[in-house]
PDB file of N, CA, C and O in Angstrom, chain B, residues numbered from 101:
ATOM      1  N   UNK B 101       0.835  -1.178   0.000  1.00  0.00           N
ATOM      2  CA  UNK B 101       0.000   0.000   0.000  1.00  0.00           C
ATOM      3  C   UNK B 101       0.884   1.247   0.000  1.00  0.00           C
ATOM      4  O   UNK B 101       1.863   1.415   0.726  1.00  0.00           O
ATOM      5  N   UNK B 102       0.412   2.088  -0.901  1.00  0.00           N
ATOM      6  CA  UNK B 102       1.489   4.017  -0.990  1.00  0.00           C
ATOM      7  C   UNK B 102       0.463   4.598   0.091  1.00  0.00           C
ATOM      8  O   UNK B 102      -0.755   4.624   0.266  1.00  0.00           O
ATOM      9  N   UNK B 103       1.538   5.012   0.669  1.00  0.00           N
ATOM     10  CA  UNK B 103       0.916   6.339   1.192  1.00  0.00           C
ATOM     11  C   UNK B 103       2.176   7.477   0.574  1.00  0.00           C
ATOM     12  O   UNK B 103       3.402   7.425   0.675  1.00  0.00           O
ATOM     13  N   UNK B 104       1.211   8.553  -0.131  1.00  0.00           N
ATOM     14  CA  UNK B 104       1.390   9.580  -0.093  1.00  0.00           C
ATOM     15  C   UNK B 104       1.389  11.090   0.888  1.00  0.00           C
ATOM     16  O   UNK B 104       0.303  11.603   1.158  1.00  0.00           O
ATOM     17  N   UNK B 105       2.868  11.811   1.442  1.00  0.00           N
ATOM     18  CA  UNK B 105       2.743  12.494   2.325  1.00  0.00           C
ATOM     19  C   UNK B 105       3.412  13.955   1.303  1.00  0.00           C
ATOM     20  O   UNK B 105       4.196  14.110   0.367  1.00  0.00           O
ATOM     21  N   UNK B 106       2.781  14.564   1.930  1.00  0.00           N
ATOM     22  CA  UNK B 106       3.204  16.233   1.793  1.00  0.00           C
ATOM     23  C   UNK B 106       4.177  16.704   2.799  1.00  0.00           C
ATOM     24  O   UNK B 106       3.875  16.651   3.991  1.00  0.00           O
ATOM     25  N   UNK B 107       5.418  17.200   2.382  1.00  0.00           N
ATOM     26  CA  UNK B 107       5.868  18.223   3.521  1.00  0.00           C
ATOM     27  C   UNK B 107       6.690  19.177   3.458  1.00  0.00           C
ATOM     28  O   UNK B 107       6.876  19.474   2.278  1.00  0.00           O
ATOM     29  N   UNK B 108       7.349  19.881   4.246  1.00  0.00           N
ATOM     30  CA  UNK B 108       7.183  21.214   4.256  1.00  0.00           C
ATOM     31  C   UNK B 108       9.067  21.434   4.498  1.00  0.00           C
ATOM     32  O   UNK B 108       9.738  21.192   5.501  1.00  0.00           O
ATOM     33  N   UNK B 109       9.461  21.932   3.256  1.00  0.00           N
ATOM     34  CA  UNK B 109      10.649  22.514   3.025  1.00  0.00           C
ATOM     35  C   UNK B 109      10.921  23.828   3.397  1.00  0.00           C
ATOM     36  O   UNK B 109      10.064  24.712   3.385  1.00  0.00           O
ATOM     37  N   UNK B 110      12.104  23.992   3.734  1.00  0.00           N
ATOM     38  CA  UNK B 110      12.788  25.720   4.002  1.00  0.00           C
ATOM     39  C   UNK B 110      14.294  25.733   2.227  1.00  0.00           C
ATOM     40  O   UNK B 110      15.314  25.072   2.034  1.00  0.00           O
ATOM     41  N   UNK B 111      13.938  26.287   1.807  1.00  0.00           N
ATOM     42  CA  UNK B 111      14.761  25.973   0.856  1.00  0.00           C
ATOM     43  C   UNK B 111      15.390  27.511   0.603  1.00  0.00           C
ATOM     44  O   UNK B 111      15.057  28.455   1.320  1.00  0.00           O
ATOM     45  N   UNK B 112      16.583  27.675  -0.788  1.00  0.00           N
ATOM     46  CA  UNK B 112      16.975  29.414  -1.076  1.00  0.00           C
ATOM     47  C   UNK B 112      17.193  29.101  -2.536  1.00  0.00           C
ATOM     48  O   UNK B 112      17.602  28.146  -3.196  1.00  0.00           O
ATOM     49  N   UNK B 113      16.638  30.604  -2.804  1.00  0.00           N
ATOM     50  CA  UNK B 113      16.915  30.770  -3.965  1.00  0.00           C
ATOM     51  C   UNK B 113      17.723  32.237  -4.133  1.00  0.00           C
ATOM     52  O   UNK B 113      17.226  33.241  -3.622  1.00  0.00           O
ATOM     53  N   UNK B 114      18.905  32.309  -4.822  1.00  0.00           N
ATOM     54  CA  UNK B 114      19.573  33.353  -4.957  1.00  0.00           C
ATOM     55  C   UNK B 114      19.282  34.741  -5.254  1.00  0.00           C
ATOM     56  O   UNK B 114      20.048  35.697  -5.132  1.00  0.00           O
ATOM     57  N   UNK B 115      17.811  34.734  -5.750  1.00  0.00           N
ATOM     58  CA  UNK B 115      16.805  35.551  -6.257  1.00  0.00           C
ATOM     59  C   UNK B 115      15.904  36.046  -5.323  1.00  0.00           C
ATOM     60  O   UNK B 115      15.485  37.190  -5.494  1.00  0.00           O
ATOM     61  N   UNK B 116      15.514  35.375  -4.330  1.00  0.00           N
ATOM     62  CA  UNK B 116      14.252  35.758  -3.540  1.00  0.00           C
ATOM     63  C   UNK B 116      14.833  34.950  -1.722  1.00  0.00           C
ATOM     64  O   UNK B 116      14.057  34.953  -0.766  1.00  0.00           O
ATOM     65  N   UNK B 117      16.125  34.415  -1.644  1.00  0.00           N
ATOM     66  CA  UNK B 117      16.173  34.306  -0.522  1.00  0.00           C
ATOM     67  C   UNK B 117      15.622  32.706  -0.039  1.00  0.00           C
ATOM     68  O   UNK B 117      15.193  31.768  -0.711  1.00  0.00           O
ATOM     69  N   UNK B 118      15.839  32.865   1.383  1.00  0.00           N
ATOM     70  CA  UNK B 118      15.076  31.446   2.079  1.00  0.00           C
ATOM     71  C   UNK B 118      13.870  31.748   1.503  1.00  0.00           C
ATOM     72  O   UNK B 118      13.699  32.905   1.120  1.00  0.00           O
ATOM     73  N   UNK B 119      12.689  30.645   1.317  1.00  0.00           N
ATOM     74  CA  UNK B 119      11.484  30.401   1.097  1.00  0.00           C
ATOM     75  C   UNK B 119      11.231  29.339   1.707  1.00  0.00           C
ATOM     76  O   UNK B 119      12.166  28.674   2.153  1.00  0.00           O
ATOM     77  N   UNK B 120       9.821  28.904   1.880  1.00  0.00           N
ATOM     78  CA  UNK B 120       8.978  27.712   2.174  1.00  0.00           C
ATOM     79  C   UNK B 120       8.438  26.837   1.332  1.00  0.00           C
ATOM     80  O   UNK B 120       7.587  27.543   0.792  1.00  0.00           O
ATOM     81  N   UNK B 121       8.342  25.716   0.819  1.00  0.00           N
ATOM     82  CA  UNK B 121       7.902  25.314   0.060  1.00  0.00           C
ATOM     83  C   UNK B 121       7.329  23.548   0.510  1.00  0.00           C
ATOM     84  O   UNK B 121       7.839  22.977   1.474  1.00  0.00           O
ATOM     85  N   UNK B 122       6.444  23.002  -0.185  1.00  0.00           N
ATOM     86  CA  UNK B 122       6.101  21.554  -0.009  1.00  0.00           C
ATOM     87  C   UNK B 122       6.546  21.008  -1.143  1.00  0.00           C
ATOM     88  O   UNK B 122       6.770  21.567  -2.217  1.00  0.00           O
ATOM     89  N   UNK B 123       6.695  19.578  -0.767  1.00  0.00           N
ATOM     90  CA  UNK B 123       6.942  18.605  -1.819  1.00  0.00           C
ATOM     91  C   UNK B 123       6.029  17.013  -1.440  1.00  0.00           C
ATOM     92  O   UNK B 123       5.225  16.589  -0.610  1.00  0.00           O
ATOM     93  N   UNK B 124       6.405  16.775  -2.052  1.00  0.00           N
ATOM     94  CA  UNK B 124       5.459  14.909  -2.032  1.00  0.00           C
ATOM     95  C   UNK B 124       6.346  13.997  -1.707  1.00  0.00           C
ATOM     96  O   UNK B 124       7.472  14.178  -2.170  1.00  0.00           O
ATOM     97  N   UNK B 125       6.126  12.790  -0.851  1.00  0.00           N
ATOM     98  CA  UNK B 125       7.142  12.180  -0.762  1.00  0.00           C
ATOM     99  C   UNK B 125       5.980  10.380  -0.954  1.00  0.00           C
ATOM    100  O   UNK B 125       4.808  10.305  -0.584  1.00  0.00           O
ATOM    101  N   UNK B 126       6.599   9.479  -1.455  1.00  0.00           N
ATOM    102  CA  UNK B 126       5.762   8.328  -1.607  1.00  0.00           C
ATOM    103  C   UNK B 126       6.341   7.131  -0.977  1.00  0.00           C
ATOM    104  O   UNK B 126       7.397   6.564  -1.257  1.00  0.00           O
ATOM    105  N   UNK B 127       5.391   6.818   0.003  1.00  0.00           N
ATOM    106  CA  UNK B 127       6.252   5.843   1.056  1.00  0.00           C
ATOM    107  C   UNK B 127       5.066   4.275   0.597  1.00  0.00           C
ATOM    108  O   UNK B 127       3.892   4.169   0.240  1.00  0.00           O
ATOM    109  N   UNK B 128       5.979   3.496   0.817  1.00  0.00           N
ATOM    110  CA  UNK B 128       5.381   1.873   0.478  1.00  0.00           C
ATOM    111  C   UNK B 128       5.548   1.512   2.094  1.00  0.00           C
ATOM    112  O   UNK B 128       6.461   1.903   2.821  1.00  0.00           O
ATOM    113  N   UNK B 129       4.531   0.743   2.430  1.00  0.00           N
ATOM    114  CA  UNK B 129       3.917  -0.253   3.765  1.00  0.00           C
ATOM    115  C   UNK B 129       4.797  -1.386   3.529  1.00  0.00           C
ATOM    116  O   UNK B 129       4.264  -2.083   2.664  1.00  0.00           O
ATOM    117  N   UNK B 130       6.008  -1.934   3.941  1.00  0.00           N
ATOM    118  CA  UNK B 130       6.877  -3.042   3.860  1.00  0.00           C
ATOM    119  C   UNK B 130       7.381  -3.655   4.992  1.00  0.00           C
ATOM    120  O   UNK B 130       8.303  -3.148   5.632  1.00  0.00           O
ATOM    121  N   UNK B 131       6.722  -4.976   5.376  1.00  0.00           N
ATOM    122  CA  UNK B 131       7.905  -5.514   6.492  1.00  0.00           C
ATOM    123  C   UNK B 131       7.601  -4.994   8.145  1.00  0.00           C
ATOM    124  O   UNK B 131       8.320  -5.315   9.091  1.00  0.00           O
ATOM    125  N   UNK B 132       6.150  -3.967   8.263  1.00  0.00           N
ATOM    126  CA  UNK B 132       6.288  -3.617   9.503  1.00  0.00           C
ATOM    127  C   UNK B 132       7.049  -2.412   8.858  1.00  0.00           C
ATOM    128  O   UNK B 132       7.550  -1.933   9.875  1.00  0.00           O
ATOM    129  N   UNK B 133       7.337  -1.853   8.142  1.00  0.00           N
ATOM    130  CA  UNK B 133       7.911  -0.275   8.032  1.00  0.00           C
ATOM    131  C   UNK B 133       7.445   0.100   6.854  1.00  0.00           C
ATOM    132  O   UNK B 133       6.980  -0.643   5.990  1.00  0.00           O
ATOM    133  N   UNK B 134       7.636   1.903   6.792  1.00  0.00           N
ATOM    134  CA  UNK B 134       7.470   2.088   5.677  1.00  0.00           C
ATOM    135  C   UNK B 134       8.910   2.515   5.049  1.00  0.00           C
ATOM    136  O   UNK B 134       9.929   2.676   5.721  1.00  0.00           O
ATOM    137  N   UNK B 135       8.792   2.691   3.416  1.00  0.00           N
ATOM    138  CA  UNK B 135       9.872   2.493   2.857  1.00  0.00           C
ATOM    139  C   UNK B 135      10.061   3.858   1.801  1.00  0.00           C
ATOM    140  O   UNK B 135       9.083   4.180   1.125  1.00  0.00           O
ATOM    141  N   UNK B 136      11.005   4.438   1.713  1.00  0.00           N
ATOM    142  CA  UNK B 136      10.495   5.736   0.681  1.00  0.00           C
ATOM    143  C   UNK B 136      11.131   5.115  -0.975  1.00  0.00           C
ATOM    144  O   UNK B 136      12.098   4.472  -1.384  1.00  0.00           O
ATOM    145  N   UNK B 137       9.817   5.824  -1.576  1.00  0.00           N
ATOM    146  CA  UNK B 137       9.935   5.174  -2.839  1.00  0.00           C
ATOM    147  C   UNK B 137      10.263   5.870  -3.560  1.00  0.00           C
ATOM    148  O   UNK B 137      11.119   5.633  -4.411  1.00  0.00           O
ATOM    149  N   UNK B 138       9.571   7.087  -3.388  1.00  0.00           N
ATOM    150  CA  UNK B 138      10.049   8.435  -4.492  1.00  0.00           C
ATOM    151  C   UNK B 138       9.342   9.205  -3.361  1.00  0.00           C
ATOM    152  O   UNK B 138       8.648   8.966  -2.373  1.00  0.00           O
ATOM    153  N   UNK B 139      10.161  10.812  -4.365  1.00  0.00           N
ATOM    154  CA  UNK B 139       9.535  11.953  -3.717  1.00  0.00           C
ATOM    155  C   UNK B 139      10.118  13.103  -5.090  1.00  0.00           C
ATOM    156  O   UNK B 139      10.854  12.944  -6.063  1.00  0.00           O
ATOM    157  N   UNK B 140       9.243  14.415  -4.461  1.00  0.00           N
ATOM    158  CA  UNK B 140       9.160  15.501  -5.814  1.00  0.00           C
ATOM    159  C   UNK B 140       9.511  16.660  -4.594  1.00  0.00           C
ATOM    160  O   UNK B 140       8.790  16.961  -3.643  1.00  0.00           O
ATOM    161  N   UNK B 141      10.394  17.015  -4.823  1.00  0.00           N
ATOM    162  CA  UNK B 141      10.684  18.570  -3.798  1.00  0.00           C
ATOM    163  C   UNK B 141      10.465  19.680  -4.424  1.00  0.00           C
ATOM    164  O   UNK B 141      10.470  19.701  -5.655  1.00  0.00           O
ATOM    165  N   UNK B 142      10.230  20.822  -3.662  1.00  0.00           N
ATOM    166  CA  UNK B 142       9.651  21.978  -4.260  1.00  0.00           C
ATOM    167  C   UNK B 142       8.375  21.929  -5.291  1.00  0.00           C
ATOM    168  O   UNK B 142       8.658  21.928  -6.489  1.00  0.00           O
ATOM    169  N   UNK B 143       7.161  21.895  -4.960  1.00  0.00           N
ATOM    170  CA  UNK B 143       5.810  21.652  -5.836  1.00  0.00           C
ATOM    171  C   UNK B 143       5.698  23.637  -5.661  1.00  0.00           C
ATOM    172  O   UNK B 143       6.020  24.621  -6.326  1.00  0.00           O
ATOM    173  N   UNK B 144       4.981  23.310  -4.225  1.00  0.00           N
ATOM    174  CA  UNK B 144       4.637  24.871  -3.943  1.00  0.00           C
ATOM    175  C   UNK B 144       4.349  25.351  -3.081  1.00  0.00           C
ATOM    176  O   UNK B 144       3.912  24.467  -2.344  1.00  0.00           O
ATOM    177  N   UNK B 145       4.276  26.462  -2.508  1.00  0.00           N
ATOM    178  CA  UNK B 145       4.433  27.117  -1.219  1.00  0.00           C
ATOM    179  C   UNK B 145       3.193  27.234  -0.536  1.00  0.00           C
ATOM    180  O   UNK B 145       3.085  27.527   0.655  1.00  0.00           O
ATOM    181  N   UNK B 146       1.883  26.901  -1.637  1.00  0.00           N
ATOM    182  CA  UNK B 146       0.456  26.360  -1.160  1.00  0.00           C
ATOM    183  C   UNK B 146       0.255  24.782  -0.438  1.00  0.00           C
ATOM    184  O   UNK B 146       0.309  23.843  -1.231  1.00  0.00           O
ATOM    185  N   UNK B 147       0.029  24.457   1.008  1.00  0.00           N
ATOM    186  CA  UNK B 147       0.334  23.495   1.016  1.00  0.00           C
ATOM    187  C   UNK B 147      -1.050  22.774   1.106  1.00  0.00           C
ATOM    188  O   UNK B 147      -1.330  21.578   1.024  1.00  0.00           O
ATOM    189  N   UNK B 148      -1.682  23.675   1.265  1.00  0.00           N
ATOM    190  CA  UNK B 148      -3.354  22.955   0.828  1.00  0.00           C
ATOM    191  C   UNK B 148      -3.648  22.407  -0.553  1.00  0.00           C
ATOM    192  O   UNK B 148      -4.502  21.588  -0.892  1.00  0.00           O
ATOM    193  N   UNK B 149      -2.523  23.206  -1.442  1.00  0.00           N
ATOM    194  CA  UNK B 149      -3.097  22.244  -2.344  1.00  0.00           C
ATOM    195  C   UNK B 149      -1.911  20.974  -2.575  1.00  0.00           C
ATOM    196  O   UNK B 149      -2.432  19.929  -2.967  1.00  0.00           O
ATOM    197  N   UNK B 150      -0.878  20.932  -2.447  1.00  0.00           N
ATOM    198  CA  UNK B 150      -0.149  20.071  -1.987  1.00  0.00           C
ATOM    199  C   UNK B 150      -0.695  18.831  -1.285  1.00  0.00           C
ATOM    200  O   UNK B 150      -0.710  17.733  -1.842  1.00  0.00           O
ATOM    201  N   UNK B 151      -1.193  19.063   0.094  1.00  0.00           N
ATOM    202  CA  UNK B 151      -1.756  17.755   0.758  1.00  0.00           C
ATOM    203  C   UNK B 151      -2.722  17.303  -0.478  1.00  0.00           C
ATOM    204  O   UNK B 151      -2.483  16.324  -1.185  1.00  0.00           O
ATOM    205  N   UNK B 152      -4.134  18.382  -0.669  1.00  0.00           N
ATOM    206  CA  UNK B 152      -5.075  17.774  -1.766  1.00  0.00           C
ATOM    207  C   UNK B 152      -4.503  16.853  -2.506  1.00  0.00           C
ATOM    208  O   UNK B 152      -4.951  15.710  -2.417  1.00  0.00           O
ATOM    209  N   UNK B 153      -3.320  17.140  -3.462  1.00  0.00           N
ATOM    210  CA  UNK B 153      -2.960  16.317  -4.804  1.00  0.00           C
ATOM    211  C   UNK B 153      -2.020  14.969  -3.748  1.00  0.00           C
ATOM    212  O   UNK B 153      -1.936  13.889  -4.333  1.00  0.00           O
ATOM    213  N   UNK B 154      -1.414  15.016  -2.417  1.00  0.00           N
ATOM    214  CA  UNK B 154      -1.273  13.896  -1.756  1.00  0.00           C
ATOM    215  C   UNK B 154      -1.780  12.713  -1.734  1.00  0.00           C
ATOM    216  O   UNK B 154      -1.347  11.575  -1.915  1.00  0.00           O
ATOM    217  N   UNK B 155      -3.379  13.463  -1.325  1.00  0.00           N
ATOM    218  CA  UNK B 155      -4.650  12.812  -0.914  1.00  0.00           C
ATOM    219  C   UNK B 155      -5.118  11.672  -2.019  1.00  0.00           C
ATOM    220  O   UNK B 155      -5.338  10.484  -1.785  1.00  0.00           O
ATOM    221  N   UNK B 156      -5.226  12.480  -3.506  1.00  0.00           N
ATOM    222  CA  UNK B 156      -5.366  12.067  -4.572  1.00  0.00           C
ATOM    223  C   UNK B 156      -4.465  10.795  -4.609  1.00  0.00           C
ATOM    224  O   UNK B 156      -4.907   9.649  -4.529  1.00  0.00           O
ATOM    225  N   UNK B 157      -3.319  11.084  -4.723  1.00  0.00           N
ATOM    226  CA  UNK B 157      -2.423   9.758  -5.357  1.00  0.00           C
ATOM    227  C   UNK B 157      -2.659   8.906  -4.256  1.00  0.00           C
ATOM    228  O   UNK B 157      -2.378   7.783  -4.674  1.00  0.00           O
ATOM    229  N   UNK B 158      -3.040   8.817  -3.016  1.00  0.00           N
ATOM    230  CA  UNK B 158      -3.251   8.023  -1.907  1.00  0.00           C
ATOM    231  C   UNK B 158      -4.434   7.198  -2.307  1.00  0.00           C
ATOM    232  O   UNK B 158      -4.280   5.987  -2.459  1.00  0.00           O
ATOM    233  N   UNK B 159      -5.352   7.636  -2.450  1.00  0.00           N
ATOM    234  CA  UNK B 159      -6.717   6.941  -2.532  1.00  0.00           C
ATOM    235  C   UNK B 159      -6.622   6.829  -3.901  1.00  0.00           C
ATOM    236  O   UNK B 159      -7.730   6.337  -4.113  1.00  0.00           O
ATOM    237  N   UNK B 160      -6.039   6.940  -5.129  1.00  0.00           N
ATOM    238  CA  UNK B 160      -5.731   6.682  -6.570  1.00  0.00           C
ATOM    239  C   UNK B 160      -4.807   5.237  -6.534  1.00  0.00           C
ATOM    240  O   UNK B 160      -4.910   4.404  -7.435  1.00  0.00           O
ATOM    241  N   UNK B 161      -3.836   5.049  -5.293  1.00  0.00           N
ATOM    242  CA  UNK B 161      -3.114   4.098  -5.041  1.00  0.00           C
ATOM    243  C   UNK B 161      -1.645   4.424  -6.268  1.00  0.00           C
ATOM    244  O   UNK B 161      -0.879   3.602  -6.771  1.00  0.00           O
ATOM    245  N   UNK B 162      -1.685   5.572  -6.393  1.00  0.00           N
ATOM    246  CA  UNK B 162      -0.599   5.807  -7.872  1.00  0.00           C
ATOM    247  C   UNK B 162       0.742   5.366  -7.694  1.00  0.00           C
ATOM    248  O   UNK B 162       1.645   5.806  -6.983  1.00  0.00           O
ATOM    249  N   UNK B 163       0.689   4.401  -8.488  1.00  0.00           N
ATOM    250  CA  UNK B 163       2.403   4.441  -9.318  1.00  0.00           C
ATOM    251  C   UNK B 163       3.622   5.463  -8.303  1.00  0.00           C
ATOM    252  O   UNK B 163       3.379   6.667  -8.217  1.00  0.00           O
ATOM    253  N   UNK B 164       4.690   4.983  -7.695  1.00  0.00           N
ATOM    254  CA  UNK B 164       5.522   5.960  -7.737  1.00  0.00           C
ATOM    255  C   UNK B 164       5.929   6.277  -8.878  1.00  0.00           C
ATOM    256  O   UNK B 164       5.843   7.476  -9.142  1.00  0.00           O
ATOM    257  N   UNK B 165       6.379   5.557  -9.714  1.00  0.00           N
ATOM    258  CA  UNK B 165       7.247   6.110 -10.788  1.00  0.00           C
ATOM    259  C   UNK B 165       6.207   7.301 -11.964  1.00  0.00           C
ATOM    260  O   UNK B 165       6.645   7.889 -12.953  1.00  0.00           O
ATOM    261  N   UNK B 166       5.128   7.332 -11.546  1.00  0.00           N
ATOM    262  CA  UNK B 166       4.313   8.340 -12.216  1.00  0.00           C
ATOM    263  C   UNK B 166       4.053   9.383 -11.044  1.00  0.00           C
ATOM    264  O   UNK B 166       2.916   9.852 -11.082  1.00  0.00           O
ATOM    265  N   UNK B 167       4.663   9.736 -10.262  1.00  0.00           N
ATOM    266  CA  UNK B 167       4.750  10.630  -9.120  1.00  0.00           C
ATOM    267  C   UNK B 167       4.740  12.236  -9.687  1.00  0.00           C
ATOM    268  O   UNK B 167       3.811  13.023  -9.506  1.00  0.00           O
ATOM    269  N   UNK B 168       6.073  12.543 -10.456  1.00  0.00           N
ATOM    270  CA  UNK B 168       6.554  13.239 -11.703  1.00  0.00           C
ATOM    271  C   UNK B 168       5.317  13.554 -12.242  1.00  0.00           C
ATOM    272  O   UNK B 168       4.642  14.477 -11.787  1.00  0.00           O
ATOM    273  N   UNK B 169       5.001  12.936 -13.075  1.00  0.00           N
ATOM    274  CA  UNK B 169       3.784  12.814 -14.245  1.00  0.00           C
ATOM    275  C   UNK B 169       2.830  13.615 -13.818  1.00  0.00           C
ATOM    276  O   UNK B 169       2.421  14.601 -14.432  1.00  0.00           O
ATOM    277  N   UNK B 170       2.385  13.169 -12.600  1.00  0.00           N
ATOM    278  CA  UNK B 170       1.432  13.665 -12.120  1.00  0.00           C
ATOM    279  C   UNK B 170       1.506  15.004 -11.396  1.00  0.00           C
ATOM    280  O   UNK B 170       0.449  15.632 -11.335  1.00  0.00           O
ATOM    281  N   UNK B 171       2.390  15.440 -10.941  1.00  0.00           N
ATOM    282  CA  UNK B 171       2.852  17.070 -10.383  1.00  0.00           C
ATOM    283  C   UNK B 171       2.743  17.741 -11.675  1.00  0.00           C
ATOM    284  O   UNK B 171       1.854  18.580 -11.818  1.00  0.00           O
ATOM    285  N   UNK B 172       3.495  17.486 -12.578  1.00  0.00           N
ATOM    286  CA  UNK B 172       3.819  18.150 -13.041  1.00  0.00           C
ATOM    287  C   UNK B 172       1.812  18.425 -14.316  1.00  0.00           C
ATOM    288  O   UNK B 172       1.357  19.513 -14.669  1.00  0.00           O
ATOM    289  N   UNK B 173       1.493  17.702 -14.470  1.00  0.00           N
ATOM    290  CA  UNK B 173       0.527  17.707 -14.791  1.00  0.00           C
ATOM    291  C   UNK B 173      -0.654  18.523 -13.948  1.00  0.00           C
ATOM    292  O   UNK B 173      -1.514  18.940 -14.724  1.00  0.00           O
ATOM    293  N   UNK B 174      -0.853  18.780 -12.876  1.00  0.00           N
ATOM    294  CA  UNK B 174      -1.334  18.764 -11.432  1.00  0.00           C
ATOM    295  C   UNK B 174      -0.897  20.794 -11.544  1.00  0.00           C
ATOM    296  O   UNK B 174      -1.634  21.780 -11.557  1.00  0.00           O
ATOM    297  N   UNK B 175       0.324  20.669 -11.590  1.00  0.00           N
ATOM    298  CA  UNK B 175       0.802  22.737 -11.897  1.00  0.00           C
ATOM    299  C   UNK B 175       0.295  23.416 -12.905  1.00  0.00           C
ATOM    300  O   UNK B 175       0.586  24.602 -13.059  1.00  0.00           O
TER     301      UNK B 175
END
């Protein structure tokens, strides 16, 4: 089973400084642990909609390897 989590970066950009930002991270249920499978850093500094599109690939059960696909589709 994926669970999909959202969370919450401090990152810089040379342009605008420290910022805040979310990313996705996709963890697999293995063994009594979970396992990270993929993840997408920096989506966006909205994290409501961040969790939302989480939520989605959670109950979608999505593909890590279409993790990508789907952000970027999703912006």
């Amino acid at each position: 089973m994926f669970q999909y989590i959202p969370y919450r970066e401090t990152l810089f950009s040379p342009y605008i400084g420290l910022y805040h930002s979310y990313g996705i991270a996709a963890l697999l249920f293995t063994d009594l642990d979970w396992e990270l499978q993929a993840y997408v850093s920096d989506i966006s500094p909205d994290g409501s909609f961040v969790l939302a599109l989480a939520q989605r690939c959670t109950r979608g059960q999505l593909s890590p390897i279409h993790l990508l696909d789907v952000v970027l589709d999703a912006l």
